[in-house]
Every structure is written in structure tokens, then in C-alpha cells.
KEFIDO-790118 format. One line per 2 residues: number of its first residue (from 1); their letters; for each residue x negated, y, z of N, C-alpha, C. Coordinates in steps of 0.05 Angstrom, whole numbers. Each point is the difference from the previous one (the first is absolute). Last residue first. Example, Ala and Ser with C-alpha at 12.3 -4.5 7.8 and 13.67 -1.06 7.14 Angstrom:
2
2) SA) -257 -45 142 -16 24 1 15 22 14 ~ -6 -115 -1 18 24 0 -18 24 0
***
This chain:
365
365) XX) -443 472 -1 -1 -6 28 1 28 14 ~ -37 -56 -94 16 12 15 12 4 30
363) XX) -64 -68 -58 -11 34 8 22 18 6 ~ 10 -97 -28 0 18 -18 -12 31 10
361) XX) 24 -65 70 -15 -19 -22 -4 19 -21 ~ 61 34 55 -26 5 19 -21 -21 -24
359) XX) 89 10 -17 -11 20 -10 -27 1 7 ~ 64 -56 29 -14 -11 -25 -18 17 0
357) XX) 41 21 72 -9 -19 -2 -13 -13 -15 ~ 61 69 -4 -25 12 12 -17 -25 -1
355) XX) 78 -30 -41 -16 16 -3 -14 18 0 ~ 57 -39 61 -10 -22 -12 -19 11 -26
353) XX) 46 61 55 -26 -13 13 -7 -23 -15 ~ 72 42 -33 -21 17 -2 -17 -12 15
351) XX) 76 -45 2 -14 -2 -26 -22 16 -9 ~ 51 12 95 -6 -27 -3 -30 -11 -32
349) XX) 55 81 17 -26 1 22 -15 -22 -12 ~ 83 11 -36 -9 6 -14 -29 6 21
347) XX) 72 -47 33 -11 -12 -23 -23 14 -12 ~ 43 43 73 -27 -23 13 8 -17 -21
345) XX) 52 74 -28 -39 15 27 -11 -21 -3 ~ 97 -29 -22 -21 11 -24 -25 11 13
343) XX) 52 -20 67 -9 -23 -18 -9 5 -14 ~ 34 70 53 -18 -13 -7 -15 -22 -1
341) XX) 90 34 -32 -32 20 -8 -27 -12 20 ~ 85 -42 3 -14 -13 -16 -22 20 -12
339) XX) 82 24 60 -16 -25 3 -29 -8 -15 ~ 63 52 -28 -14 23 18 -12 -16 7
337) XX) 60 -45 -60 -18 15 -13 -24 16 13 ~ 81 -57 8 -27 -7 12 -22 16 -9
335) XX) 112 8 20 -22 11 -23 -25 -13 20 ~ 87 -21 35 7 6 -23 -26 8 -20
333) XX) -13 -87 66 -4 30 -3 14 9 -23 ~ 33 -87 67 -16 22 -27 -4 20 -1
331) XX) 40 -88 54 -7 21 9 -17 10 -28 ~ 95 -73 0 -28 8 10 -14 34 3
329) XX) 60 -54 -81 5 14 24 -24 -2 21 ~ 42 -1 -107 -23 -6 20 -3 11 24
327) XX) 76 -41 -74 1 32 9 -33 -8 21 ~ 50 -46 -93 -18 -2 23 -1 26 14
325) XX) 55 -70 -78 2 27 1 -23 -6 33 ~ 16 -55 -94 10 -4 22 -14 31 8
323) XX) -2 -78 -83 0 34 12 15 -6 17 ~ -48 -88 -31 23 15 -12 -7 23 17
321) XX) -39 -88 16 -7 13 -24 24 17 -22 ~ -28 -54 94 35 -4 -16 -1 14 -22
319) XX) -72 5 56 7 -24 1 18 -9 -9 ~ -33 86 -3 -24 -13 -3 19 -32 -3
317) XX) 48 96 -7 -6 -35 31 -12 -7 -27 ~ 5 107 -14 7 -25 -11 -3 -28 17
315) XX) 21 116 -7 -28 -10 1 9 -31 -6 ~ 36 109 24 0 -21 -16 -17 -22 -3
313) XX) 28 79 91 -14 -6 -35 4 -23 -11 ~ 33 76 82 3 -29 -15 -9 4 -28
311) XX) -49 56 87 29 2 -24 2 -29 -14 ~ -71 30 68 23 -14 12 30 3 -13
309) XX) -110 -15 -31 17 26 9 31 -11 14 ~ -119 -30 -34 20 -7 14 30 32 16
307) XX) -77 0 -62 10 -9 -15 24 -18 28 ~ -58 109 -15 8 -35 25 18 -13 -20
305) XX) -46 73 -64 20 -6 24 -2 -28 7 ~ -94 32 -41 37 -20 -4 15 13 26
303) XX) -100 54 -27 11 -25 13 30 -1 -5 ~ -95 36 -48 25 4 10 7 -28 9
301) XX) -90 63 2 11 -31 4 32 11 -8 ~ -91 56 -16 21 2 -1 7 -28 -2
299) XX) -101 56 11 22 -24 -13 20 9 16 ~ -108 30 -11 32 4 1 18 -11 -7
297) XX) -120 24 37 20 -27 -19 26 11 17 ~ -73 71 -14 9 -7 19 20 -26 -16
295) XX) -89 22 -34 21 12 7 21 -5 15 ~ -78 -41 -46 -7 17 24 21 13 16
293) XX) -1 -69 -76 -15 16 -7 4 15 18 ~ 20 -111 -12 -1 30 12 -16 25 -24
291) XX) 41 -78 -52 -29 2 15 4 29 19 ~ 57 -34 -73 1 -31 17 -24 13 27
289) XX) 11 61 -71 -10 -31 -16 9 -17 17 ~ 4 82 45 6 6 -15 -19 -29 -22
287) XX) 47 42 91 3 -18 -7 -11 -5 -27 ~ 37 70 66 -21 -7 11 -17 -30 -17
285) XX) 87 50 -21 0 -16 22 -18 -5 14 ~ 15 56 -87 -2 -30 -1 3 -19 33
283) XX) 14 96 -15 15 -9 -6 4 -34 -12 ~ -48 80 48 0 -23 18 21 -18 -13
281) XX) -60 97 -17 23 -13 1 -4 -35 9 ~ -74 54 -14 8 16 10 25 -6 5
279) XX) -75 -66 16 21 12 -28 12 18 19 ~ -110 -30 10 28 -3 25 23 12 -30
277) XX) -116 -20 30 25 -1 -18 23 -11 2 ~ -68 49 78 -1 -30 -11 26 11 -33
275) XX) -58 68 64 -11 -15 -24 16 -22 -12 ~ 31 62 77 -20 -27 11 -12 -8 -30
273) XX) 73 56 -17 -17 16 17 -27 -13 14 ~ 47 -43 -89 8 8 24 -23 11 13
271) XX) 22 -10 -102 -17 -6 19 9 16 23 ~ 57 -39 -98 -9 19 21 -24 -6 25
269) XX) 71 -37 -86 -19 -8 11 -8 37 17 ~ 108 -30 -37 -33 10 -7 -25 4 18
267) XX) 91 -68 -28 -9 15 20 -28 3 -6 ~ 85 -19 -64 -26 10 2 -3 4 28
265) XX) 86 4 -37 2 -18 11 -32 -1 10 ~ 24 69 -53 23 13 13 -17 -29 30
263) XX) -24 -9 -98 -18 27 25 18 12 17 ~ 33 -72 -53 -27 -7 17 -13 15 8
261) XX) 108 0 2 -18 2 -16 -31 2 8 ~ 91 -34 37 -10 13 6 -25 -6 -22
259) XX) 72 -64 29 15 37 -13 -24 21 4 ~ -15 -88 47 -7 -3 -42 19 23 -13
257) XX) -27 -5 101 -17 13 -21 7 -13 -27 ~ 54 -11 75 6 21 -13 -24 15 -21
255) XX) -6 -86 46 15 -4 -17 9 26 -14 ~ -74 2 64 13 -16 3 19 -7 -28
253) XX) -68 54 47 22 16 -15 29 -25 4 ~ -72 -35 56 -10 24 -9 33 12 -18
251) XX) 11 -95 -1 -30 5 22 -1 40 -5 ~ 80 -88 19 -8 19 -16 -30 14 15
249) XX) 95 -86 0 -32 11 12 -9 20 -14 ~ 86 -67 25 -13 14 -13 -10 19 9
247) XX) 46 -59 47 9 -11 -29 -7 15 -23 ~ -1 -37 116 -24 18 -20 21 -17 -27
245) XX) 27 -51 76 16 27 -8 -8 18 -16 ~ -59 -63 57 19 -6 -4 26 32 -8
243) XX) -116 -20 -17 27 14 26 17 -10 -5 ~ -71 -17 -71 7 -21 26 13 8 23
241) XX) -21 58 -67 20 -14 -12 -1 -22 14 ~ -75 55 23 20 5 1 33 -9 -11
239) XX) -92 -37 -22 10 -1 41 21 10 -1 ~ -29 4 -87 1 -35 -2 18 4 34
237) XX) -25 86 -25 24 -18 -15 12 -27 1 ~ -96 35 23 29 21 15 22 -10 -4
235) XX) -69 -26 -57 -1 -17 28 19 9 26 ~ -5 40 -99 12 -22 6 -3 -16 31
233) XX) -35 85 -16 29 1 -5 5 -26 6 ~ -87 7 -14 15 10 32 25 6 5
231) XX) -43 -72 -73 -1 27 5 6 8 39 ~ -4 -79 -73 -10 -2 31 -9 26 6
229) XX) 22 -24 -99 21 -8 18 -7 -6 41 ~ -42 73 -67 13 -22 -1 18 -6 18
227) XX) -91 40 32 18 9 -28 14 -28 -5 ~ -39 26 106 -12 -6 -26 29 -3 -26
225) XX) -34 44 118 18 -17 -18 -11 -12 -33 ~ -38 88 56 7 -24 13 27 -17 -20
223) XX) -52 94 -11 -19 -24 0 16 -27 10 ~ 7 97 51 5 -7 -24 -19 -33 -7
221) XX) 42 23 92 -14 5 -16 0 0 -24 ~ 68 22 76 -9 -16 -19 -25 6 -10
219) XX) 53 60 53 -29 -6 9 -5 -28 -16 ~ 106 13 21 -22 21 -9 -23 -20 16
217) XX) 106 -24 -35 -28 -14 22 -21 30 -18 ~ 117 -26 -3 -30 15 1 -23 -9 3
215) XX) 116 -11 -25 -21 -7 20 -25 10 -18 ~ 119 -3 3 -27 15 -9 -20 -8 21
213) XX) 96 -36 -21 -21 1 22 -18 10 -20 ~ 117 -6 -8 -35 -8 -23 -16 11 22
211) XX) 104 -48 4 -14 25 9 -28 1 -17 ~ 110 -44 20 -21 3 -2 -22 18 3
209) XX) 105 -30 37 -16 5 -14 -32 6 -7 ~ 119 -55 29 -40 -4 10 -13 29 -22
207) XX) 106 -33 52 -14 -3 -27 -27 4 15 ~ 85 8 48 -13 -28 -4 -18 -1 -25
205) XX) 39 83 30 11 -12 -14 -8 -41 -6 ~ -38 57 54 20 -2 16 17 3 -16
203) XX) -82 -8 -22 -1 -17 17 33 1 9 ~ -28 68 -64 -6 -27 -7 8 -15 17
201) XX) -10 82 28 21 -1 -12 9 -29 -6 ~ -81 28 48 14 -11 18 36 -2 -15
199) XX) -73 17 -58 -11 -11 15 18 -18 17 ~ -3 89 -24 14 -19 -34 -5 -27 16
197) XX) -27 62 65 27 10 -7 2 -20 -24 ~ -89 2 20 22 -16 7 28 0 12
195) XX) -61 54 -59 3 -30 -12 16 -14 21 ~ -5 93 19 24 -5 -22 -7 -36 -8
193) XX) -59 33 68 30 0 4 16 2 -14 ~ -86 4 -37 -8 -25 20 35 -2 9
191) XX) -21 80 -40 0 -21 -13 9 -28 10 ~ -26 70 55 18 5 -2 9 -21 -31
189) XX) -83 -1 44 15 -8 6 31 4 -15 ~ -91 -7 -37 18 9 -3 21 -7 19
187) XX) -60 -56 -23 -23 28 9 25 20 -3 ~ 17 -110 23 3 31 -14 -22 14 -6
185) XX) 39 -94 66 -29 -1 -25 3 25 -23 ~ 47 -18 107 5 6 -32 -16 12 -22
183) XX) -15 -10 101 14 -14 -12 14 -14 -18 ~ -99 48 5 28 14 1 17 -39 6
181) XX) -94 8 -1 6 10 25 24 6 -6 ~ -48 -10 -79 0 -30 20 15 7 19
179) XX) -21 66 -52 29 -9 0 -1 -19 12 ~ -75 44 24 19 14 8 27 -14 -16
177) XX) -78 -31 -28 1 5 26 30 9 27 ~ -35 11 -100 8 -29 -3 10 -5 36
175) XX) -38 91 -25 29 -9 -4 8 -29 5 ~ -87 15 15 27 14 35 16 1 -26
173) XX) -67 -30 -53 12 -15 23 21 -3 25 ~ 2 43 -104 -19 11 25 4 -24 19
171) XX) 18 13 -109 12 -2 20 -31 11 23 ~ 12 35 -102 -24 -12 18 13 -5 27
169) XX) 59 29 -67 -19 -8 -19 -10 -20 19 ~ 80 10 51 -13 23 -15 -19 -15 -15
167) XX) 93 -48 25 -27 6 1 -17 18 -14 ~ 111 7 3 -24 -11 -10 -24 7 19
165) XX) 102 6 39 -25 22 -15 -17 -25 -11 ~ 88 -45 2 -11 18 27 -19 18 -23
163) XX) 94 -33 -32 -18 5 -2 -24 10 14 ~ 101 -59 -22 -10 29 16 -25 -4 -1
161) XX) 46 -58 -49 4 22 -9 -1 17 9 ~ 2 -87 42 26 9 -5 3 29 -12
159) XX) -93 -18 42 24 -15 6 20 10 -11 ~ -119 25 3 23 2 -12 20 -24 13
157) XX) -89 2 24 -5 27 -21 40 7 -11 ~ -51 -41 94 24 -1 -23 -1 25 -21
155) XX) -100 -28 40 19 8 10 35 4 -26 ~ -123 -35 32 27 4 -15 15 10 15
153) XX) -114 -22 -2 34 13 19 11 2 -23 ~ -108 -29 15 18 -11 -3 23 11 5
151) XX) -112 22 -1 28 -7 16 25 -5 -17 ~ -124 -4 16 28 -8 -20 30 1 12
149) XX) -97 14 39 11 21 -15 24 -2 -12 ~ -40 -66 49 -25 6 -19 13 25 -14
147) XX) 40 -35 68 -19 5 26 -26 8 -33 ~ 87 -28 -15 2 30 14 -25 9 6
145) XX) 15 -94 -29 12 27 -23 -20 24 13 ~ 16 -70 61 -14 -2 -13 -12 24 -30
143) XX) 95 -10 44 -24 17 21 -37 -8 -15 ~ 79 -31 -46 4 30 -1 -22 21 20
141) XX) 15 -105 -5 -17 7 -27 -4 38 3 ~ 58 -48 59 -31 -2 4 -21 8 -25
139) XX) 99 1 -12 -6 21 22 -34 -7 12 ~ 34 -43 -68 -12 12 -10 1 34 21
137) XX) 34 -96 24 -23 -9 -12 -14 35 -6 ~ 89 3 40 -29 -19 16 -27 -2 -16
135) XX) 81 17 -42 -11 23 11 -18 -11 15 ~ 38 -77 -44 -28 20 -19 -3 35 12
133) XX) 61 -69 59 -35 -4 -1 -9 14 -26 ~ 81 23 7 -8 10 22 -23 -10 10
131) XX) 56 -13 -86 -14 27 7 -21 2 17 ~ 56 -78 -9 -22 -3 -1 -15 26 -8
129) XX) 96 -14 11 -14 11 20 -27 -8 -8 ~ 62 14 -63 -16 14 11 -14 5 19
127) XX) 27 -91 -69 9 23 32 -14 27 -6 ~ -19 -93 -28 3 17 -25 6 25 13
125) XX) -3 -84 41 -31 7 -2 2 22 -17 ~ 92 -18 41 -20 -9 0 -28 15 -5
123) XX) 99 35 -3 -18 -9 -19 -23 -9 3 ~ 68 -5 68 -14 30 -4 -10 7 -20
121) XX) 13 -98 2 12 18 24 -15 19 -5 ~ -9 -83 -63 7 31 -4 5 17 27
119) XX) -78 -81 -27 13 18 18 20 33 -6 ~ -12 -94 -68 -17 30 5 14 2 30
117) XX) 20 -76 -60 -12 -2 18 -6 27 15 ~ 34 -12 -94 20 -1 31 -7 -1 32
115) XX) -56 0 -96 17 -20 4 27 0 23 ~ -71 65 -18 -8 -28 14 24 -16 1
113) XX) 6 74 -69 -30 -14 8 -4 -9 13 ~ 83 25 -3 -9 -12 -22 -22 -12 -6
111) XX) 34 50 76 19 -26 -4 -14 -12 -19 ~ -28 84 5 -19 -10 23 10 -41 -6
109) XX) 49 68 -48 -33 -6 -11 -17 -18 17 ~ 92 36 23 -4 -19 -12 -24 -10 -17
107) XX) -1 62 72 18 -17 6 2 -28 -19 ~ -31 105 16 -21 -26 -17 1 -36 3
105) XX) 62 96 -3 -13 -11 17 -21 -16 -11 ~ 69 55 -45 -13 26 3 -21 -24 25
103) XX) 97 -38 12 -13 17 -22 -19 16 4 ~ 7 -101 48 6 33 8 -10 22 -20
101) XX) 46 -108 0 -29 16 1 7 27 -9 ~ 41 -88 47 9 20 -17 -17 21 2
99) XX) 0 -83 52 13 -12 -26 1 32 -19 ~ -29 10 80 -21 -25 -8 6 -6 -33
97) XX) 43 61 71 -11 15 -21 -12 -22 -13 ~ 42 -10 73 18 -1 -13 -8 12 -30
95) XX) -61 5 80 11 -31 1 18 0 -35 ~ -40 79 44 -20 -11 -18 17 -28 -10
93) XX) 5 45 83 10 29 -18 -6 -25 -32 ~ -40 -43 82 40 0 -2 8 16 -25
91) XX) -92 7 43 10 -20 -23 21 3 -8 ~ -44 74 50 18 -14 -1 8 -8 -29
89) XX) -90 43 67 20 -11 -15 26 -17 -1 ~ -88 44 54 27 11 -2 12 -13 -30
87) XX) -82 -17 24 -2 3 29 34 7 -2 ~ -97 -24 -55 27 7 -13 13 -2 29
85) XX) -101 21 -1 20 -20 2 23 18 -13 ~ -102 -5 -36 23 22 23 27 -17 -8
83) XX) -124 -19 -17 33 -1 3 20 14 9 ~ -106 -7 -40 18 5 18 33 -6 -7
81) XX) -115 -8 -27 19 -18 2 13 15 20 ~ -96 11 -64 20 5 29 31 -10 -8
79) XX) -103 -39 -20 27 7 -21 14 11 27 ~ -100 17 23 14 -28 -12 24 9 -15
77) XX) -56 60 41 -8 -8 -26 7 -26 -11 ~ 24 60 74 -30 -22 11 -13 -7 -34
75) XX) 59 104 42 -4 -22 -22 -20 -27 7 ~ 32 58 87 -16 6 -27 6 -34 -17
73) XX) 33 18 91 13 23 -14 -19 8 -25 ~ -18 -88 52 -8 38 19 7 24 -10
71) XX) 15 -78 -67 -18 -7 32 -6 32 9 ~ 58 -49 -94 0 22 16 -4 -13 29
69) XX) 16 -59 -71 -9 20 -12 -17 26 20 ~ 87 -74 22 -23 -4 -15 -1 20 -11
67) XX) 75 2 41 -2 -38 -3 -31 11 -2 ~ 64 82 30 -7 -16 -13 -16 -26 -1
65) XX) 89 51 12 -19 -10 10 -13 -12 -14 ~ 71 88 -4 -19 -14 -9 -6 -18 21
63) XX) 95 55 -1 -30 -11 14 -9 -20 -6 ~ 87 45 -25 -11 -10 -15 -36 6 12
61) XX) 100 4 20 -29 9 18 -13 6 -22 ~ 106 -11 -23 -28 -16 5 -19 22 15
59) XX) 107 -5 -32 -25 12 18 -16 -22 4 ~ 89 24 -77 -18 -26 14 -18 12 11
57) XX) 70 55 -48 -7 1 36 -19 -29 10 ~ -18 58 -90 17 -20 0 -3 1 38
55) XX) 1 94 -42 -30 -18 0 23 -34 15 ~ 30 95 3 -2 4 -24 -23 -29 -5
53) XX) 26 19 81 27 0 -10 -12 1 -33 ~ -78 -13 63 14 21 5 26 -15 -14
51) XX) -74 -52 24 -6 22 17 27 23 -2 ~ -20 -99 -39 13 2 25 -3 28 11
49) XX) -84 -47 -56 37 2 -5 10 9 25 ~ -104 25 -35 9 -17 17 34 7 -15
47) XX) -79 44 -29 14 -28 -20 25 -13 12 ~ -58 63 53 5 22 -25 23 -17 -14
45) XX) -48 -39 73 24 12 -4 14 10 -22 ~ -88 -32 -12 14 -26 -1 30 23 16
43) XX) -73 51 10 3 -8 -28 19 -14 -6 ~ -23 5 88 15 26 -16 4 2 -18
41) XX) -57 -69 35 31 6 1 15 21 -5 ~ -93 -8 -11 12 -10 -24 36 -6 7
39) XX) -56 50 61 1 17 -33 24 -23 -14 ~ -45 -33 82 30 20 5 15 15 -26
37) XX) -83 -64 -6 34 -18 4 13 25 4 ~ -101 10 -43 17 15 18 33 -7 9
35) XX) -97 -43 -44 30 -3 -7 20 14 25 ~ -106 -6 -47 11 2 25 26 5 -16
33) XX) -81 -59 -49 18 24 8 22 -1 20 ~ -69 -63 -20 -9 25 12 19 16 -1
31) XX) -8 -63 -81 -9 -8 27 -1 24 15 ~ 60 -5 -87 -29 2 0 -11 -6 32
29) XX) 89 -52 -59 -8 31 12 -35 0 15 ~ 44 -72 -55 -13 16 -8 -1 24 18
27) XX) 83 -50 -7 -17 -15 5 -19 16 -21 ~ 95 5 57 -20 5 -7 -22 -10 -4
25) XX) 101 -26 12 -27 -8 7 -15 25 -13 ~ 110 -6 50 -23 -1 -17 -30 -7 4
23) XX) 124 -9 28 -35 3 2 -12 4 -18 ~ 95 -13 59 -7 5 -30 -24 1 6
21) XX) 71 -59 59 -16 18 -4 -8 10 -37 ~ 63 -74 36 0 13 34 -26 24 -8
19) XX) 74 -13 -73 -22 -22 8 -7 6 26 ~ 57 50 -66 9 -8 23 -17 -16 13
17) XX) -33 45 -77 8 23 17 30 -12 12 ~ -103 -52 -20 31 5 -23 12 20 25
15) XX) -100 -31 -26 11 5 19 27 2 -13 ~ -101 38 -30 16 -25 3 17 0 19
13) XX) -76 50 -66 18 0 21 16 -23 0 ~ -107 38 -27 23 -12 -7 21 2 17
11) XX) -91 48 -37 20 3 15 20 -20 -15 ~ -112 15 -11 25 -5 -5 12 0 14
9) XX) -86 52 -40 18 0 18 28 -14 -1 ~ -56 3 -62 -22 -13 16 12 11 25
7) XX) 67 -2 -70 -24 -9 -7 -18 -10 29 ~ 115 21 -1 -38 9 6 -21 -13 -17
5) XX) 114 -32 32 -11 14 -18 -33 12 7 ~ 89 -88 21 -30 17 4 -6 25 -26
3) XX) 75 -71 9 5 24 22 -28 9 6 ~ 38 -65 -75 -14 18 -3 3 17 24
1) X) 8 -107 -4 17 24 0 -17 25 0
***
């Protein structure tokens, strides 16, 4: 089963989201590094369920332990290994759903490919809760990051056609900093209260809506990644379309650069105040053959409305192979979208260390 992604950093996950836990392995982290636990819980809140009316009411802790890797609060250089218990579930929600797969779910694919066998409760290994070991994973990656200049922050760039402020050209850390710290992943508050005004509309129509995560990382080096098909785009792409709900991706202009003419789309070369070569625009993303080029890396996730809603939908018994009607009941989020800014942080931490890593073999770094 494909649940690993990394080159010389690999991350796998495992675990199903009713099972008695979720987890992950790291394997490749560098020896010695200090792993600040209070940081990384804060991190892992950020993801956590259960906190407000706008977020599914399942409550988890979601407290790491870990198995292996980590002696005296430093990296040992073996594979680290942690777990976090599943602690609040209910099978029951799940029972009457066996025979009838949940539109917009991975219900019947999952049916198809193992035959029936699949853990569906909650959606199993397919879930979102396995979010919560890859924040784990790239909330350690993020302090690591940090400590060589490299930072990492997103925030809801958008819900339901409301629109936060864009990231400036050159983000800042105390910004990435300072939204971490909001309840509500914005730079805009007042934004931030119209998304979940649409937000708390949805839900109490029993519906769901979506959202797009803007994410960052400054202090990249240039030089990192390679052309083709093992670009920096693509290795971003390969992790990020492993979120559950990611259904498209964009780097820099993004898609609005093909209405845009090539000296309009052009980012023009320039020397920064420190000597280094730097674009005066930022409309490739930081990205240019597959291959950093210095600038700050930019992307855009969008994410699916919750595919679990509490309106009657159409759908079909697996066992009697005819239409039949399903209402999903249980605990859901109307929008996972706030949730999942930072997941995108600790995928996209995650794939940038894996190529700091290469990079170090090639003179980069």
C-alpha cells in the first residue's frame, strides 16, 4: 500500500481512524536533533477535532507516544516511531453504512480494491484522521526546518467565495507566527468571520463547504530539486494529494497565469541588497524547471466540501445492487478546510527537508 512518501526521508502512516490508534514512521531523520514536545503539541492542536461548533464534535487529545527514535528529547537516528490513540469513537455511526457507500467517500473504491475487506468505520486507513500522525511527522520536520532558516506557514486563503488577504511577495516568520496563534487560520480577521458565518450556514442546513489553503515556506535555497518528472512541483504534489480531500494544486500565478502574456507572466531577474539573485515578481512560485530558485516557494491547495452531510443522498446496496437513498449520520465537520492549513505546513515541511537532504549530495544546502 502506497502510505509512504520521501526519498532519503521516509514517512509512512498507518493505522485506520476506528482502530485503537493512528501512527507514523519516520525514517531518515538526522541524529541529534532536539524535538521541543511542548512546540510540537501546539502544532498537533492547531489539527486537533472537537474544539469549536464549526469542527466535527469527535474529541481527541491527540497525545503523541513515542515507540522509538527519540532519547533525552534528541533525534537517536534510528526510525522514529509514534502513535496517538484513537480514544473517542463511535463504530455504531458506521454500522448501516456497510452496505451503502457514502457519496463524494472512498467507500466504494476502497470496497473494490480490497474486495470488501477494507476497514470502512470513519473511512478507515483512507480517513482524515491519519492527518494527525502526518502533522506529527512534519511538526518535527518544522522545528528542524527552523533551526536552518527554513520556515513554513499557511493560512485559509479562501471559503464559500470569501476571500482572506493574500500573502505578501516575501512572507515573514512572525506573520506565519502570528496566524498559527489565531483560532481561525486568517490574516484578516474580519474575513475569517464572514468564512465562518458561510460556514456555520452550511452546517445548519446539514450541508458542507469548502476552502483553498495558501502555503509558504521562505529561506529555500536555490538549487534544490531536479527537471522533469522529479521536480519540486511534482514531489509536492505526489505528498500533497495524499491529504484526504486535496483536489487541486497550484504553484505561484497558478492557473491565472495562462490569461496572461509572457512579459506580463516573466519574473525579472534582480540582485538583492545581500548580492543574492532574487525575481522581482514571484509569479512562478519559487519554482523554475522543477528546480528551487531562491524565492520564497507558493502554493495553493484546494480542498472538497466534507463529503459526509446530513442531507439525503442517492447512492446504491452493494448487496442488492439497486438505488437506494443514505442520510450520514455521526459527527462531521461542515468545512475541513481550517483544519487542514496545517497539514499542508507539515506536508510541505515534510518534502522540503527531503530535499534539503538530497541537496546536501549535490552541494546544496
Amino acid at each position: 500500500m502506497a502510505s509512504q512518501f520521501g526519498n532519503l526521508l521516509k514517512i509512512s502512516l498507518f493505522g485506520e481512524s476506528h482502530g485503537s490508534a493512528v501512527g507514523v514512521l519516520l525514517d531518515g531523520l538526522p541524529a541529534g536533533e532536539a524535538i521541543d514536545l511542548e512546540a510540537l503539541q501546539k502544532f498537533l492542536d492547531r489539527r486537533r477535532p472537537g474544539k469549536d461548533s464549526l469542527s466535527t464534535a469527535r474529541c481527541e487529545p491527540d497525545r503523541p507516544r513515542f515507540l522509538s527514535g527519540i532519547t533525552g528529547g534528541r533525534t537517536n537516528g534510528s526510525p522514529l516511531c509514534a502513535v496517538i490513540d484513537n480514544s473517542d469513537v463511535r463504530s455504531s455511526d458506521y454500522t448501516a453504512l456497510a452496505d451503502k457507500p457514502r457519496p463524494g467517500h472512498a467507500d466504494y473504491t476502497a470496497y473494490v480494491r480490497w474486495r470488501g475487506r477494507a476497514d470502512g468505520r470513519g473511512g478507515g486507513h483512507l480517513s482524515g484522521r491519519l492527518t494527525a500522525p502526518l502533522c506529527l511527522a512534519g511538526g518535527i520536520v518544522k522545528q528542524i526546518l527552523a533551526r536552518r532558516g527554513i520556515h513554513t506557514g499557511a493560512h485559509l486563503a479562501s471559503v464559500a467565495g470569501i476571500c482572506d488577504e493574500p500573502f505578501p511577495p516575501v512572507p515573514t516568520a512572525e506573520l506565519f507566527e502570528a496566524i498559527s496563534t489565531k483560532a481561525f487560520p486568517v490574516i484578516d480577521g474580519q474575513k475569517g468571520r464572514q468564512m465562518q458565518k458561510k460556514i456555520a450556514e452550511a452546517a445548519a442546513q446539514g450541508d458542507s463547504v469548502g476552502g483553498v489553503i495558501e502555503c509558504a515556506a521562505i529561506g529555500v535555497p536555490a538549487g534544490l530539486g531536479s527537471p522533469h518528472f522529479d521536480g519540486v512541483e511534482n514531489r509536492l504534489a505526489a505528498a500533497l494529494f495524499g491529504i484526504p480531500a486535496v483536489k487541486g494544486l497550484e504553484y505561484g500565478a497558478g492557473f491565472e497565469s495562462a490569461a496572461l502574456r509572457g512579459s506580463q507572466n516573466n519574473d525579472p531577474f534582480v540582485i538583492d541588497k545581500g548580492g543574492a539573485v532574487r525575481t522581482a515578481t514571484n509569479n512562478c512560485g519559487g519554482i523554475l524547471g522543477g528546480i528551487t530558485n531562491g524565492m520564497p516557494l507558493l502554493l495553493r491547495a484546494a480542498v472538497k466540501p466534507t463529503p459526509s452531510i446530513g442531507m439525503a443522498q442517492q447512492t446504491v446496496s452493494l448487496s442488492r445492487r439497486e438505488a437506494t437513498g443514505v442520510v450520514v449520520k455521526g459527527r462531521h465537520d461542515p468545512c475541513i478546510a481550517h483544519r487542514a492549513v496545517p497539514v499542508v505546513e507539515a506536508v510541505t515541511a515534510a518534502v522540503i527537508f527531503d530535499l534539503i537532504l538530497e541537496g546536501q549530495d549535490y552541494g546544496v544546502n
